[in-house]
BAFI-753155 format. One record per residue (C-alpha): z, x, y; residue number from 1; residue in three letters. Coordinates in steps of 0.25 Angstrom, whole numbers, m for minus. Layout:
residues N
<pt Z="Z" X="X" Y="Y" rovo="NUM" nuse="Ala"/>
...
END
This chain:
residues 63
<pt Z="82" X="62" Y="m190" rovo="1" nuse="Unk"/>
<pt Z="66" X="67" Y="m190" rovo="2" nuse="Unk"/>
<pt Z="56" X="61" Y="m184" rovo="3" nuse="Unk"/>
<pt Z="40" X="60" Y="m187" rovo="4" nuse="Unk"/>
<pt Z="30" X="58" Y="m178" rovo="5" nuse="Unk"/>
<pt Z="16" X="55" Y="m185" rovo="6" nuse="Unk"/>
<pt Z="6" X="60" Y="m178" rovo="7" nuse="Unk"/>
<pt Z="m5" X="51" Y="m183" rovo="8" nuse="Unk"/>
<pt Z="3" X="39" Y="m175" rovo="9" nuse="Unk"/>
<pt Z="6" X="48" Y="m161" rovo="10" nuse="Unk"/>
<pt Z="0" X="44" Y="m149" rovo="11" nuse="Unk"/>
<pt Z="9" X="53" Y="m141" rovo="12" nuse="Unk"/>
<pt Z="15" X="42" Y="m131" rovo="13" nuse="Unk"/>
<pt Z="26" X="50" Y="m130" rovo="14" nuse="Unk"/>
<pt Z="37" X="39" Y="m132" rovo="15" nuse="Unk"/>
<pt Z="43" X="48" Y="m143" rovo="16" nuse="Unk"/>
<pt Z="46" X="60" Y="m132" rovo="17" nuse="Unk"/>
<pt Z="50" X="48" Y="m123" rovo="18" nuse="Unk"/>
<pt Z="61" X="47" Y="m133" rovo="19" nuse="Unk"/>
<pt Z="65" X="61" Y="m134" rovo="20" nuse="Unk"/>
<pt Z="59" X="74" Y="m130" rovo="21" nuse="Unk"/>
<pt Z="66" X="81" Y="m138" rovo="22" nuse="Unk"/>
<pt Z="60" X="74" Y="m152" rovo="23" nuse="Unk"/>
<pt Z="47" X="73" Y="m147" rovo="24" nuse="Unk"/>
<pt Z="36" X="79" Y="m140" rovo="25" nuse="Unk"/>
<pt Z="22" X="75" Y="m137" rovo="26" nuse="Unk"/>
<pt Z="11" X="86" Y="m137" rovo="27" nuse="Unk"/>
<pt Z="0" X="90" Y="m132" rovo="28" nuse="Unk"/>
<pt Z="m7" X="83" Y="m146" rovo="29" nuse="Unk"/>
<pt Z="m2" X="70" Y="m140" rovo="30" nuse="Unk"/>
<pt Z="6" X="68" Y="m149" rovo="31" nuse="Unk"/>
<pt Z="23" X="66" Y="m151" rovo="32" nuse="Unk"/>
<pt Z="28" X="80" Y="m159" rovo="33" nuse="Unk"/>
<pt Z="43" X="80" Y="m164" rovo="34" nuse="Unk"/>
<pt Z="51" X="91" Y="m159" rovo="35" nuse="Unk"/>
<pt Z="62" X="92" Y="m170" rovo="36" nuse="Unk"/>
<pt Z="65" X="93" Y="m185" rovo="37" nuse="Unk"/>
<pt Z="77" X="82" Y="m183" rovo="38" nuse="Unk"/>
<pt Z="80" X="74" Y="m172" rovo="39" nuse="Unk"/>
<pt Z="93" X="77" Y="m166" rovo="40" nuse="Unk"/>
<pt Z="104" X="64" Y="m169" rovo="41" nuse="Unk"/>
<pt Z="103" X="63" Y="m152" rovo="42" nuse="Unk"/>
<pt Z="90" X="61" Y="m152" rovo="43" nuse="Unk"/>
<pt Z="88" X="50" Y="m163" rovo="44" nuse="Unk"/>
<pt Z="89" X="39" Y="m154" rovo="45" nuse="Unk"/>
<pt Z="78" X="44" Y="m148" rovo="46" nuse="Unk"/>
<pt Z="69" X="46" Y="m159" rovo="47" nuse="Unk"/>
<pt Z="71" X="31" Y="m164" rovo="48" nuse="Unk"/>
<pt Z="68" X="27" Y="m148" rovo="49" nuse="Unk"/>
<pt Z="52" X="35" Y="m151" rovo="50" nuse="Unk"/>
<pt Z="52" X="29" Y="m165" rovo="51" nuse="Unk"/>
<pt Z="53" X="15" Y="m158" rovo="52" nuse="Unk"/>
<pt Z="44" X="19" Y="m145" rovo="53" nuse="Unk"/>
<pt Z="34" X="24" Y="m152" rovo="54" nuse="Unk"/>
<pt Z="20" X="18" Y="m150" rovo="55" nuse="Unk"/>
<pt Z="13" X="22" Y="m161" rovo="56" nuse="Unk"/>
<pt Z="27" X="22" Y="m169" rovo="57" nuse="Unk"/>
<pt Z="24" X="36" Y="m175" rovo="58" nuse="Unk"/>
<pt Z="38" X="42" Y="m174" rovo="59" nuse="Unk"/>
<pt Z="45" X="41" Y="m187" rovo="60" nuse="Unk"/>
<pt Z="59" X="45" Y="m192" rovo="61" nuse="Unk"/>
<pt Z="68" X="50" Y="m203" rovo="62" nuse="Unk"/>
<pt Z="83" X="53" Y="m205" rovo="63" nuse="Unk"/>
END
């Protein structure tokens, strides 16, 4: 699994590191950076739990 954030959406809530810190990080820039290339299979659930918290719903994923 990858996961996109698009940064033109990102209001850096922070929901997404709420989910899982080691995906996401927010930044000085105030806004949600991810952390790796592929999402390791423990962290999926995680990842779809920001895709569905995400105010602004800017978090998007592939297989």
């Amino acid at each position: 699994m990858k996961v996109k954030i698009d940064e033109s959406l990102c209001e850096g809530h922070a929901k997404c590191m709420e989910a899982t810190e080691i995906v996401f990080e927010v930044r000085d820039d105030d806004l949600s950076h991810v952390l790796v290339d592929t999402v390791p299979p423990d962290e999926e659930a995680n990842v779809l739990r920001a895709v569905r918290t995400c105010p602004r719903a800017a978090i998007s994923v592939e297989d």
